[in-house]
Phi, psi and omega in degrees: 000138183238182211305292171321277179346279175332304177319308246267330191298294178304324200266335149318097205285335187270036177264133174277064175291006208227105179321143162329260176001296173324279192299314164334297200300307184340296182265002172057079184220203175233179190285347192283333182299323200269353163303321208288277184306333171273352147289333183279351146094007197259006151212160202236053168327087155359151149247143175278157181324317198265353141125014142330121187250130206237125195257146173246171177290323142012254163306351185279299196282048146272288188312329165274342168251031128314320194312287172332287146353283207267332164285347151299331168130340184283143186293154188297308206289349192282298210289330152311310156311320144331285187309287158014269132359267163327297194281312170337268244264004171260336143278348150295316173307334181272310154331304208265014175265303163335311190298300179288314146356295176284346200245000000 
């Protein structure tokens, strides 16, 4: 792998570059928090070889506007679903604008 790669890796938002520890600071949250949403299941964090749970900026911004929610006063399992939600229906939406487009 040479220089170029790495770099080219970081610049990749689905690279899990980011330590559990890391990403807590990131989002200035706790580690527990980000345990918390990957039991409700709204991200899935890599592992590292050595069994480390490893994050991408991707997932960090899911995660902040779980945060963000849930710093509103809504329960985590709400805000995850919320979040959800939200990427449903913005995928659907991207769909059926495509769909009128072609037809």
């Amino acid at each position: 792998m040479t220089a170029d790669d790495s770099f080219s890796r970081l610049e990749d938002d689905d690279y899990p570059a980011y330590t559990m520890g890391r990403a807590a600071e990131m989002l200035g949250t706790t580690q527990g928090f980000l345990r918390a949403i990957g039991e409700a299941r709204l991200i899935t964090p890599l592992r590292s070889t050595g069994g480390h749970r490893r994050y991408s900026r991707y997932q960090l911004r899911i995660a902040a506007r779980a945060r963000a929610l849930v710093d509103a006063g809504t329960p985590i399992d709400a805000a995850c679903r919320i979040v959800i939600l939200e990427d449903q229906l913005e995928e659907a939406q991207r769909i059926n604008a495509e769909h009128h487009r072609t037809t």
